[in-house]
C-alpha positions in Angstrom: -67.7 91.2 119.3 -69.8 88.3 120.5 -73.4 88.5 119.5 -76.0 85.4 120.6 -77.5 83.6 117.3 -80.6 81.4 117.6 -80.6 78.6 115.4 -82.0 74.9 114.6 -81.6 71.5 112.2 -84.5 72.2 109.3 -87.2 70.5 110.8 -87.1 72.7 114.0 -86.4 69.1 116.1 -83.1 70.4 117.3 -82.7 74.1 118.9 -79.7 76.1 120.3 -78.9 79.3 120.5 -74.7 80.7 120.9 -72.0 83.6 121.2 -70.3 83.9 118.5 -68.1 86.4 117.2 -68.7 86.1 113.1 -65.9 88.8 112.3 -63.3 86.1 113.4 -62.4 83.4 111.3 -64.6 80.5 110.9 -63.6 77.0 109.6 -64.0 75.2 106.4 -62.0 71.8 106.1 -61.4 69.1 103.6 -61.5 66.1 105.9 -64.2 63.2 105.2 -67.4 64.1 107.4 -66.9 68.4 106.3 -66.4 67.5 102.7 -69.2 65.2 102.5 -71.7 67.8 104.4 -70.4 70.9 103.2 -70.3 71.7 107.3 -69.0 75.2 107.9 -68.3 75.9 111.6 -67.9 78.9 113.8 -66.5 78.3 117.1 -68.4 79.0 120.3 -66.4 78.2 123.6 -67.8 75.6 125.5 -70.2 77.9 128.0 -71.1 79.9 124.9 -73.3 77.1 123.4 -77.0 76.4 124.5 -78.8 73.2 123.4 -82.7 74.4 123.6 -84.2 71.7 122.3 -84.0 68.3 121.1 -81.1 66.4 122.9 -83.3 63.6 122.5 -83.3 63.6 118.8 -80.0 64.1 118.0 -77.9 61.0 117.0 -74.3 60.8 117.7 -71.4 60.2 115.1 -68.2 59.2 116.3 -65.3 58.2 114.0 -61.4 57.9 112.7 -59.6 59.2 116.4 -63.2 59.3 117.6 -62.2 62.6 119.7 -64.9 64.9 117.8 -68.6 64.2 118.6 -70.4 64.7 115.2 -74.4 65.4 116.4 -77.0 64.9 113.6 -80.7 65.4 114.2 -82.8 62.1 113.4 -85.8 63.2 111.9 -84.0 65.7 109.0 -80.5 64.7 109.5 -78.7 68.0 109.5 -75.9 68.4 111.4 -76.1 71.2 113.3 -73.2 71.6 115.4 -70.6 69.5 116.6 -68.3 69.2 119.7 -64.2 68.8 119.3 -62.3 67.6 122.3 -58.7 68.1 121.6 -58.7 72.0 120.3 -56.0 74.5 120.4 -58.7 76.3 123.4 -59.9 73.0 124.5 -63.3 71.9 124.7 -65.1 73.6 122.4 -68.3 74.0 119.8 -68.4 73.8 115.7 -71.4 75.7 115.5 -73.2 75.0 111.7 -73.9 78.3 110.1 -75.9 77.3 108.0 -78.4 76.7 110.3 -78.4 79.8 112.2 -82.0 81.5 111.5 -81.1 85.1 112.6 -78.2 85.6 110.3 -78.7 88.0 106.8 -77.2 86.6 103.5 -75.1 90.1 103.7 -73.9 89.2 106.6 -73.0 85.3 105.9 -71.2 86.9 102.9 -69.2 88.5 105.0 -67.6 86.2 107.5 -63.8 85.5 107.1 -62.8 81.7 106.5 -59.9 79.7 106.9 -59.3 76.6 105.2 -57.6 73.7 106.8 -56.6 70.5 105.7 -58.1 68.1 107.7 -58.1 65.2 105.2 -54.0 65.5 105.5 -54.0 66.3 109.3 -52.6 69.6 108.5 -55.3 71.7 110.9 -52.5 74.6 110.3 -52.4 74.1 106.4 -54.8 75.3 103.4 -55.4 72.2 101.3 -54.0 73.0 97.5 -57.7 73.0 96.6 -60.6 74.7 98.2 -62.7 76.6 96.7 -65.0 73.4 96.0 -65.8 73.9 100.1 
């Protein structure tokens, strides 16, 4: 069931709010940029993401196929969400969730992941590892 969450990079620079449905599977992955910053990402659908504040202060990341636009706020550096452009539902948005502010612990402890192996390009694969994510 989608529900809208409200949240922002830590120093508040960077706002959004989205509809996300947290008793679906959200995404952990082993490639370079997710390993490195531990990003964990619910999917919101392209029209289900709000940028509230801050477009101005986010910085842009672009690497490897340079498909996925990895957006990092430039006072704090937090990534807060990202955008993919060649998904399995098209455009869509890797929402952070660790940055949402009107989540519980109870209920973060709670969401359903799926690994991927992203390192190996095998987005339908769990690495052999990853419980480290």
């Amino acid at each position: 069931m989608l529900k809208t969450y409200t949240g922002s990079c830590h120093c508040g620079a960077v706002q959004f709010e989205a509809d996300l449905d947290l008793t679906q599977s959200t995404f952990r992955c082993n490639c370079s940029i997710c390993r490195r910053t531990r990003f964990w990402a619910a999917v919101a659908k392209e029209d289900a993401f709000r940028l509230l504040k801050g477009s101005d202060q986010l910085t842009q990341y672009l690497f490897n196929t340079r498909k996925n636009q990895h957006y990092f706020c430039r006072h704090c550096g937090v990534r807060a969400f990202g955008i993919g452009t060649e998904t399995p539902i098209g455009k869509m948005v890797g929402v952070n969730l660790g940055c949402l502010t009107n989540v519980s612990e109870e209920e973060l402890a709670r969401i359903p992941i799926t690994y991927v192996d992203g390192r190996s390009d095998q987005w339908q694969s769990a690495p052999a590892f990853f419980a480290h994510l």
